[in-house]
N, C-alpha and C positions, 0 to 999 in steps of 0.2 A: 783519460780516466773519468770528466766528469761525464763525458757523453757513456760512456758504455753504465757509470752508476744509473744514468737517466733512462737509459734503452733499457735496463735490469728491473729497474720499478716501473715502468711502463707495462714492461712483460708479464710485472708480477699481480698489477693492478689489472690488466686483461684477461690474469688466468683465475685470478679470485672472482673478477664479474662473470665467466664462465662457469668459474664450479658453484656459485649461488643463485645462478639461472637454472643449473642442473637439478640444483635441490629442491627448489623453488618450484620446478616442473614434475620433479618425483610427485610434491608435498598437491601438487593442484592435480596432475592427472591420478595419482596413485590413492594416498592415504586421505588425504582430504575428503575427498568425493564420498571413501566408505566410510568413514566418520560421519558427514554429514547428512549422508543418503541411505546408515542402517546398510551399508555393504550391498546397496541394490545394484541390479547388473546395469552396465554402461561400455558398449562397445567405445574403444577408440578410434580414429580414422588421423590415419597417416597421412592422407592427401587432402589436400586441400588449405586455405587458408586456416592459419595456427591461432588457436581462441582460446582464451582463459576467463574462465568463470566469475563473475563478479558479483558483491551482494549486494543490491541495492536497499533492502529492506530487511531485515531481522524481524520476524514475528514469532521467535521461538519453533518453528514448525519444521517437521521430514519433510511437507509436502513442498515443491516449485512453481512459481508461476516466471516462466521467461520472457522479459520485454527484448523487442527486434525493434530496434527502431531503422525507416527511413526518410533520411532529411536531404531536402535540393533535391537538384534536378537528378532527376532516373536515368542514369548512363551504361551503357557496356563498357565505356573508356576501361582500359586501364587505370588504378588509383593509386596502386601504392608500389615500390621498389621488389615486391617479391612476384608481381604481375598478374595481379589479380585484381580485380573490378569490383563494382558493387553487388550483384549478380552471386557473382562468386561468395561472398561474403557473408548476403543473406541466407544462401542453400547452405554456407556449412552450419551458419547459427541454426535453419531449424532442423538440420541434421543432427546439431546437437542435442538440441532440445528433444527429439525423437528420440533418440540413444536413453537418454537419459528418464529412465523409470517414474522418477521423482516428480519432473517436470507432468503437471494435470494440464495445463491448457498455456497458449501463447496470446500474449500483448504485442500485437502490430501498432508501432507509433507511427504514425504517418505524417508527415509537416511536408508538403512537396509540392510542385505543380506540375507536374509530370516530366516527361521525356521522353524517353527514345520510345518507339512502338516494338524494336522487339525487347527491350532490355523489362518495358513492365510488364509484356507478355510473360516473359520468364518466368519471373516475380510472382506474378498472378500465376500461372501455373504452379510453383512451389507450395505457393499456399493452399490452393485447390489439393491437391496431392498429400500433404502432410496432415489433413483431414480426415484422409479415405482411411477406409480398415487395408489393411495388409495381411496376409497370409506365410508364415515363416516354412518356405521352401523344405526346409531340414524335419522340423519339426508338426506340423501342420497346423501348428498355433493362429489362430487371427490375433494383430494385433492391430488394438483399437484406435484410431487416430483422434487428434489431440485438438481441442475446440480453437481456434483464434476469433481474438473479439480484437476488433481494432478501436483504438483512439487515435479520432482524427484531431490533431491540430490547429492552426489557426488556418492554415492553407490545406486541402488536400483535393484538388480539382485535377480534370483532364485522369494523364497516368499516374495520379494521385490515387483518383478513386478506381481506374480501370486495376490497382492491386488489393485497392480495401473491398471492392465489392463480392470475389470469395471466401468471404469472412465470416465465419457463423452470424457473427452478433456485428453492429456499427455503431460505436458512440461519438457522436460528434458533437460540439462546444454550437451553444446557441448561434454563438458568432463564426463559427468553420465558416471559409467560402471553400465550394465545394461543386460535385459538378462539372460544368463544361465540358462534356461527352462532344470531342469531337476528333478531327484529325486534319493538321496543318502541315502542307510542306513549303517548304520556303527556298527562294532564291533571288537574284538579284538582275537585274536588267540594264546594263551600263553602256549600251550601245551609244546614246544620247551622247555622252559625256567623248566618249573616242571621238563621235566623228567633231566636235567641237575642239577637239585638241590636235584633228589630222592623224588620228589613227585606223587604218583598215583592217579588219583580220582576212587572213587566209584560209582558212579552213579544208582539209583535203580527208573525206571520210568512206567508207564502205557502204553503208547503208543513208538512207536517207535520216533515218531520226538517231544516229549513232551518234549525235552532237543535241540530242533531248535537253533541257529547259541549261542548256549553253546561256549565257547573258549578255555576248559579243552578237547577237542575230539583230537585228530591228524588229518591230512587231510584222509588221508585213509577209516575214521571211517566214514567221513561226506557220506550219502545217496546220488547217483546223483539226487534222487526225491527231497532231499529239496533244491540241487540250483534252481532247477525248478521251486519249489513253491514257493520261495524267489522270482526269477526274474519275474513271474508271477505277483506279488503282486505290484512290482515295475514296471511292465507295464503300470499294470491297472490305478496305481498312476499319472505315465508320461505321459497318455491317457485321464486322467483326466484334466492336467495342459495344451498341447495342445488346449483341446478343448474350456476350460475357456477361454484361448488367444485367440483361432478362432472367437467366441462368441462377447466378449467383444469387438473385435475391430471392427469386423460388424458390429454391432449394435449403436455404436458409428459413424462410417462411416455414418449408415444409419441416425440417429436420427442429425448429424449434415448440412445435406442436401449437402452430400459428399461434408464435407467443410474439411478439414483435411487431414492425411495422410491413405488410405488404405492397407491390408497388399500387400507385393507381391505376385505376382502369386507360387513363390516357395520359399515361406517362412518357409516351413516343412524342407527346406534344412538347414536351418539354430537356428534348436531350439532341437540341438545333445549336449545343457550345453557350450556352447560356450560363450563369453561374449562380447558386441558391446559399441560402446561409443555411444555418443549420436546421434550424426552423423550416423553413421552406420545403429543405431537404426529408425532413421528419413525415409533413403531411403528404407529401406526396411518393413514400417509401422507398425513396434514397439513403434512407439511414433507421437506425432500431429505436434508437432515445438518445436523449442529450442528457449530456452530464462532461464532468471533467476527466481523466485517470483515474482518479479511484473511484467514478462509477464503473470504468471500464473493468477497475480490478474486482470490483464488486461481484460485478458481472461473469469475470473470470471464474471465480470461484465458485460461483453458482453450476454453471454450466461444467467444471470439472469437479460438480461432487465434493469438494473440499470445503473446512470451515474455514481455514485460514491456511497460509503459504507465505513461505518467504519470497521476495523478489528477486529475482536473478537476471544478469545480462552476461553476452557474449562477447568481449573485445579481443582485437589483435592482439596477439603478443610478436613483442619485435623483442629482438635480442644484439649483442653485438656482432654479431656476423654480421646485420645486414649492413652497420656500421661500418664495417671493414668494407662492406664489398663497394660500399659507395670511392673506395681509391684502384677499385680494377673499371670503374663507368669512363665512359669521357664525359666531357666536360657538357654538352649537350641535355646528360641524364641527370643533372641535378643541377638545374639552371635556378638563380632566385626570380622570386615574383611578391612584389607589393600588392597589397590589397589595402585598397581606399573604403572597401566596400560600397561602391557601383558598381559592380562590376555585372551585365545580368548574364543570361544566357546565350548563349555563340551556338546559332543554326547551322548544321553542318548544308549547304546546297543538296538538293538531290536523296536527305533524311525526313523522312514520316516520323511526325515526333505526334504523341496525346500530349498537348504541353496546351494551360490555360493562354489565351489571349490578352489577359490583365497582364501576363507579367512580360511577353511580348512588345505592348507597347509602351 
């Protein structure tokens, strides 16, 4: 008897957190929005990671300014229990932010030191694209795209910057380290240590460089053809991030009625993975002007036409399903883990990463 009263309020206490999530959800995608947005249109989008609107700042105002922040290292990993990455995360925030009429311009926070090479690709394409004008298929409407001014943090170097630099505007902190335009791949060479321990490998492969930057070889073994196609690959990568820079700050130059900073005439002298503060960065037009967030937001507001806006963010929302479903995982999928906070970055072998050098070693 007392177990079934326990299982009875358990069930009853799971179905009350369900029906105040439901209302909760009416109250944020439904009446809330028109309420606060004057009943502007706001498409919803069913797929994708699940986001609730958050105020950061009350200034009285219809209008929006939406902050995105990213912080740490730039991963495709998987992040969270519903299997969605960071990637994922940021394209639904400025999806939302697009849907959303209200919203005049976007706050890129940036705190990072890069990552993976395709995951800030991505990134940096999202932002490039939530920029352009659109043409509504149905209708034949243009519709305008939405300025992003980024504040850069204390860190935003390497795939820091290779996301902040299609950004109309750049505000970085005197002190931002910033920067280090470059592209590292990393791996490890352990041969040394095998054969001191009596260990030989075997190796049985199809092609000659099928067993590429292996770390069971000796140096002797390694072909001078795969340094070649190794540093080749990491050209073409560095050739890549270069030009995204050149690009974006152009264009930015151009699109602000050469209001801002342009790059220097010999700016190429300086994007050998070096790292600049913000200052540095300023003169030599890696960045627009310095200031803190609210010059950024300052900034925001200029550039979308608005005298004032409230501030708005985009967070997960988790509910108790995800809760339950963590007793159908094994034991594998929700392993604990301590944080000492040392913990740094873990180089996958064989990943091109825009990742600064300072935090490497």
């Amino acid at each position: 008897m007392i177990a079934s009263i326990i299982l009875s309020l358990l069930l009853a206490f799971c179905v009350l957190i369900i029906f105040a999530q439901f209302i909760s959800r009416a109250l944020s995608n439904g009446l809330n929005p028109g309420l606060r947005s004057g009943f502007g249109s706001m498409s919803s989008r069913e797929v994708g990671p699940r986001l609730e609107e958050c105020l950061l700042e009350d200034n009285g105002s219809r209008r929006k300014i939406a902050v995105i922040t990213v912080d740490g290292i730039i991963t495709g990993q998987q992040a969270d229990p519903e299997g969605y990455n960071m990637v994922d995360v940021i394209k639904a925030q400025f999806e939302r932010a697009r849907d959303d009429d209200r919203v005049k311009a976007v706050i890129l926070k940036v705190d990072s030191p890069g990552g993976e090479v395709l995951a800030s690709d991505e990134i940096s394409k999202i932002v490039r694209d939530f920029q352009k004008d659109e043409t509504n298929a149905a209708t034949q409407e243009i519709i305008r795209g939405k300025p992003v001014v980024c504040s850069m943090g204390s860190l935003a170097a390497s795939g820091g910057y290779y996301i902040s630099v299609p950004c109309r505007w750049i505000v970085a902190n005197e002190l931002t380290i910033t920067g280090s335009i470059g592209v590292i791949m990393h791996t490890w060479n352990y041969r040394g240590l095998m054969d001191k321990v009596g260990l030989m490998p075997v190796t049985y492969k199809s092609g000659k460089f099928k067993d590429m930057l292996s770390g069971d070889r000796s140096t002797n073994e390694i072909p001078v053809e795969e340094h070649a196609m190794v540093q080749k690959l990491i050209d073409e990568t560095y050739s890549r991030f270069t030009n995204v820079v050149c690009t974006g700050r152009s264009q930015a130059y151009q699109y602000n009625n050469k209001e801002g900073q342009r790059l220097a005439d010999d700016w190429t002298n300086y994007v050998d993975g070096r790292v600049w503060s913000g200052i540095e960065a300023q003169k030599r037009g890696f960045v627009d002007e310095l200031g803190d967030f609210d010059k950024a937001v300052e900034r925001a507001r200029k550039l979308g036409h608005i005298s004032s806006a409230n501030l708005v963010e985009y967070r997960e929302r988790h509910d108790i399903g995800e809760f339950l479903r963590l007793f159908g995982q094994n034991s594998a999928a929700h392993n604990l883990k301590l944080d000492f906070g040392l913990e740094g970055p873990r180089l996958e072998p064989g990943q091109l990463y825009f990742l600064s050098s300072t935090v490497v070693n």
